[in-house]
C-alpha positions as CSV (number, residue, x, y, z in Angstrom):
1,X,2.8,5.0,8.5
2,X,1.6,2.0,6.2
3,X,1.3,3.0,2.3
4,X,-0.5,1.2,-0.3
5,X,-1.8,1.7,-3.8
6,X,-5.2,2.1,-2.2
7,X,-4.2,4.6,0.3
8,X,-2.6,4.7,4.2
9,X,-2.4,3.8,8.0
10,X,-1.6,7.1,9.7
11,X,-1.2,8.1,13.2
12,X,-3.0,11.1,14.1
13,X,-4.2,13.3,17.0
14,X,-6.9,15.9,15.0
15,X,-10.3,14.1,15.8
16,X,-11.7,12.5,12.1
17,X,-14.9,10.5,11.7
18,X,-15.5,7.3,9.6
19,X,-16.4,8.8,5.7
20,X,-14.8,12.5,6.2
21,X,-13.1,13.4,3.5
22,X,-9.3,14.3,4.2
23,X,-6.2,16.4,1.8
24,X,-3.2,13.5,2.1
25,X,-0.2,15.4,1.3
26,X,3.3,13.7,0.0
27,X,6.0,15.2,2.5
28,X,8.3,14.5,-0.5
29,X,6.8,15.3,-3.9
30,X,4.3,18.3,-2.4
31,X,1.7,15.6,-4.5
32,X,-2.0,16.3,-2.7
33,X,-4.7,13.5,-3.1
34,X,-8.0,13.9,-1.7
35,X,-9.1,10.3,0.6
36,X,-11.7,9.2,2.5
37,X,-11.5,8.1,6.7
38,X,-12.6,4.1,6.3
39,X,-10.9,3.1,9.9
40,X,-10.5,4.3,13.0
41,X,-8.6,2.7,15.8
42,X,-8.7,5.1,18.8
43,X,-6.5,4.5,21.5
44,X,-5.4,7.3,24.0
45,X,-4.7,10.7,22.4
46,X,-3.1,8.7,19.2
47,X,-5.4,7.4,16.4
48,X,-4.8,4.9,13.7
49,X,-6.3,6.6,10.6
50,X,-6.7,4.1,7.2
51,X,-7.9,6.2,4.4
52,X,-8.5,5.3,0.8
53,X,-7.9,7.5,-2.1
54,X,-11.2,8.5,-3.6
55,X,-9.8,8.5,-7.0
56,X,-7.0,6.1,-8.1
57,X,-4.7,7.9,-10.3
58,X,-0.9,7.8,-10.5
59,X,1.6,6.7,-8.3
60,X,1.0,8.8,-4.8
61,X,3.5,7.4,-2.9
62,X,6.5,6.4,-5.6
63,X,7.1,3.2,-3.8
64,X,8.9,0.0,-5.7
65,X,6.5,-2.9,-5.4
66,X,7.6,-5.9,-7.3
67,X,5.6,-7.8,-9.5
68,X,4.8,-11.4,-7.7
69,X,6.4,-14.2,-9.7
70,X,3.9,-16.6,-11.1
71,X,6.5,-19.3,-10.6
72,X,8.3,-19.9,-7.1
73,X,12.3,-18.8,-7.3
74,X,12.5,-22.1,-5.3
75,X,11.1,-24.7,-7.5
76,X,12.8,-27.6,-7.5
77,X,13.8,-29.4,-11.2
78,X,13.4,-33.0,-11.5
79,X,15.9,-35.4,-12.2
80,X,13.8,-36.8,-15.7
81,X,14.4,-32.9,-16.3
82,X,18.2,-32.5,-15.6
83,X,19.2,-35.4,-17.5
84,X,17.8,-33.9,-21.0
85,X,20.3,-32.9,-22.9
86,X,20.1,-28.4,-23.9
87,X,18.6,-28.1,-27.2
């Protein structure tokens, strides 16, 4: 399974159609969120289901996401930089 704030990639055997309108239910917190079926990737008995939640409210799945730094961890300082004195 893939999560995202939008919704999920699930595998699933129960045969769905593109726009159906499915009950997602959080194995953990017993949360319910009604989504949509936007993808289908059929292959053998298994699908790949992506749904999106039809209403975006909350935190569904309770899953740290970090902010993305504006400024790369990596960047290097220059050596005009390192040689001014700390005010």
């Amino acid at each position: 399974m893939v999560v995202s704030a939008h919704g999920a990639l699930v595998q699933m055997t129960p045969r769905v159609k593109r726009g159906q309108t499915l009950l997602l239910v959080n194995g953990v917190t017993d949360e319910e969120r009604e989504c949509r079926v936007v993808y289908i990737e059929s292959k053998r008995r298994i699908k790949k289901v992506g749904v999106e939640f039809t209403c975006m409210k909350g935190d569904f799945w309770h899953v740290y996401s970090p902010l993305i730094e504006t400024v790369s961890p990596f960047e290097t300082v220059s050596s005009e930089e390192e040689s001014r004195p700390n005010p």
